[in-house]
C-alpha angles and dihedrals in degrees: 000000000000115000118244122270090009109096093215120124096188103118111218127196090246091065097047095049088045094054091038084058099046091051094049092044083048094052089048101056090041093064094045092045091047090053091049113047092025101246121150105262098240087057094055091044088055097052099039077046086058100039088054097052087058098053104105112258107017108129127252112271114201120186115218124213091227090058098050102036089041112034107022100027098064104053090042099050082043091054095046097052094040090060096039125094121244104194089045093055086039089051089052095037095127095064082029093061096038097055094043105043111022102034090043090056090046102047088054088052093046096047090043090049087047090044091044092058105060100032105027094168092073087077138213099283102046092044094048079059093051089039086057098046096060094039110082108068117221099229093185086098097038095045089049095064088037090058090050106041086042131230143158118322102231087050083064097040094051082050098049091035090057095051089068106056106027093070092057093038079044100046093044096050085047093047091055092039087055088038082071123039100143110016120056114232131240119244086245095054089057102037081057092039085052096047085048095053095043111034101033081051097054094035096049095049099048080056097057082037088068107028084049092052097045088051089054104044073064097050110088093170112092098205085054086054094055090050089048096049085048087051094047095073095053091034081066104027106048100045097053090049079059091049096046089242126129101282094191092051086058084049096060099029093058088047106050088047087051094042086046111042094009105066114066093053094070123089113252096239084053087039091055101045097046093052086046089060104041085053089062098035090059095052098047088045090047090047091045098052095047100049078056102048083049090057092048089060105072083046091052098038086061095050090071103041090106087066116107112244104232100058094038088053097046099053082040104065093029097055085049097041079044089057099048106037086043097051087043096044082049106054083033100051106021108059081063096052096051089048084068105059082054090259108132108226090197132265105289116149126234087258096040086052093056095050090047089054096049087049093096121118124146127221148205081287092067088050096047090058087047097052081043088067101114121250090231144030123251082255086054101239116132114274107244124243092346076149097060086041088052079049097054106043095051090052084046088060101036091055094043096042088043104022094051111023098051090056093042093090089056092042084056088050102045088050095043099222117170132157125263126264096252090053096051093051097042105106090046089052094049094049088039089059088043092066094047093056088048089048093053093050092052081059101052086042089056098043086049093057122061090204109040122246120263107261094011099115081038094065085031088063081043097059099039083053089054091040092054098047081051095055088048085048087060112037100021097176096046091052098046112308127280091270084062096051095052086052090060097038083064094037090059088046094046084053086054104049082059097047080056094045083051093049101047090049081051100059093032095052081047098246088132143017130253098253086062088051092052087043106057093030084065093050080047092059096047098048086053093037083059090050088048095056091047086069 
């Protein structure tokens, strides 16, 4: 990490402790400024990025393509696919499919033939990989406005769907495209680079899936289960990069095995804290990613200042203009075309279907594939304007992080969208029916005792108490009205806050350790966090 200005690339602990606090003082006020002014996060982390790396003296900060492939790709594309839901993508693989694999495909061809046009001398090869790099859209900013803002479920589902599997359609076609800079390929040569990619990915992580699963059916230390859920991505990921497989498709295929079969074999308090860590993990790594990808950008904006401006312009705005009319044409045209042939490309609106297609914007994924582009080609001759392709794909994401993701709120608006009433009352009805179930089996537990077990009617008080906030929570105006429920939602809180002031004179008058105290202040949260989310 060289100063600037400087020359030296002796890296000094001063400059390290002086990057690692301006990213975490960077993190910090991204998060603040996103919750006041109501931008994504990942928008706010990019221009406070920005706005670091052009504070004087600061020292360079160059983000290597290792780092990020290797040390910030796996966990992310793990989290993402643990968490997702399998029935509900396969139910939508028609969309799915067709956002991850053809419009990835499209859009590279598209950006390659934009790119082509104004610096032909880049050459096929070099802009196919280009084009790859800034093809595949990172939904992660784009899914969490839409969750909060709410809208239908399987909008939701194609988006998420479609961040598994364009990173590792995107990553092979880049990796054959790179293969090759040079020297043009034989069918045969990517119809086995392909099979390589695919099949050695899927294969390879279902591996890891079951030998993971059957390590931890045997792991009874929480903690241990926590290591062993941080290794799985990398035990997947790095040995299918060695082996010139998709390590991305190793990635998700070991995940959603492991989100699938795996997780009923480990034990709730495991389970809990696992999940706990992986939550904040996520957002630190997220945060993280996209600060960096912010500094890069002043370093990467000089390197092209020789440029003439005409020309720069001009593939600027068309490659941009090229990513965004071809992913709306596509969720727009091609539903309808498919239709035709008797597939059925899902039930997405009109509507649905535009805002599908605007949710586009690209991340510091995009940008790590780009820097990953070689110095030189397998002849050995320089490879020409890797600079003006580094340019381009970092205004490709900041116009599509930016440019898509801040109107989106007033898109949704505008539209109207909003999910149904079944989807909106799902998690009450599912605890509603819960209950039920609990409360039956209260009564088959009385009617098989002559003398009634000690705290049965007790529980039984407890779960007539749940079943009844659920049934407010439901129909509102036939179980007091929505003023009263909102009487007894602060009133439970209000019970709460004096169970905590108990607790803590407790502690402090030494009645009880402090393990006690952490210990029932958990089950405290939870309880309030569960009221929280009731809202």
């Amino acid at each position: 990490m060289p100063a600037r200005g400087t020359g030296n690339p002796e890296v000094v602990p001063s400059q390290v402790f002086l990057v690692a606090a301006a990213l975490a003082v960077a993190v910090l006020v991204g998060r603040l400024l996103a919750g006041r002014i109501g931008v994504p996060d990942a928008a706010a982390y990019v221009l406070i990025g920005v706005a670091a790396g052009l504070v004087p003296g600061l020292p360079e900060v160059r983000l290597s393509p290792d780092v990020v492939l290797l040390a910030f790709l796996p966990p992310l594309v793990y989290y993402a696919a643990f968490f997702s839901d399998p029935r509900e993508t396969v139910e939508h693989v028609v969309p799915v499919v067709g956002q991850s694999v053809g419009l990835v495909l499209a859009t590279a061809v598209a950006a390659a033939g934009t790119l082509l046009l104004v610096f032909p001398d880049v050459g096929w090869a070099a802009a196919l990989a280009f084009g790859a790099a800034i093809a595949p859209p990172d939904p992660v900013a784009a899914t969490s406005v839409l969750q909060r803002l709410g809208v239908p479920r399987r909008l939701v589902t194609v988006l998420e769907g479609e961040g598994l599997i364009n990173d590792g359609v995107a990553l092979t076609l880049f990796a054959i495209a790179v293969s090759h800079l040079g020297a043009p390929p034989t069918v045969p040569q990517v119809l086995l680079g392909i099979a390589v990619e695919v099949g050695g990915g899927i294969g390879l992580g279902l591996v890891v899936g079951i030998a993971v699963a059957w390590l931890r059916e045997r792991t009874r230390d929480p903690l241990s289960q926590v290591v062993w859920s941080l290794a799985t991505p990398y035990l997947a990921f790095v040995p299918a990069q060695l082996l010139h497989a998709s390590g991305v498709l190793a990635t998700v295929t070991a995940a959603v095995w492991l989100g699938v079969r795996g997780r009923g074999v480990i034990a709730p308090k495991a389970r809990v804290q696992t999940e706990t860590f992986w939550r904040v993990l996520n957002l630190l790594l997220v945060a993280f990613l996209f600060v960096l990808l912010g500094f890069q950008v002043p370093h990467i904006v000089a390197a092209v200042a020789g440029y003439p401006i005409g020309p720069l312009a001009l593939a600027t705005v068309g490659i941009v203009v090229a990513v965004v009319v071809i992913r709306l044409l596509w969720a727009l045209l091609i539903p309808g075309l498919v239709s035709r042939f008797g597939v059925r490309s899902g039930e997405l609106s009109r509507a649905e279907r535009l805002v599908l297609g605007w949710c586009g914007p690209r991340g510091a994924v995009s940008l790590a594939v780009a820097l990953s582009l070689p110095l030189a080609t397998p002849q050995g001759e320089p490879l020409i304007r890797r600079d003006l392709l580094l340019f381009l794909t970092v205004v490709v994401v900041l116009a599509t992080l930016v440019g898509q993701v801040l109107p989106l709120p007033a898109l949704l608006r505008r539209l109207h969208l909003s999910p149904a009433e079944r989807e909106r009352t799902e998690g009450v009805r599912t605890r509603r029916t819960m209950v039920d179930a609990a409360l039956r089996e209260v009564e088959d537990l009385a009617a098989d005792h002559e003398d009634e077990p000690a705290g049965l009617e007790a529980m039984r008080q407890v779960l007539e108490v749940r079943r009844d906030n659920l049934v407010r929570e439901l129909e509102p105006d036939e179980a007091g009205g929505e003023g009263s429920a909102a009487a007894e939602h602060d009133l439970q809180l209000r019970v709460l806050a004096a169970q905590r002031r108990t607790l803590r004179r407790l502690q402090a008058d030494g009645e009880i350790t402090r393990r006690t105290l952490i210990e029932i202040s958990q089950e405290l949260d939870l309880e309030e966090a569960r009221l929280h989310h009731a809202e």
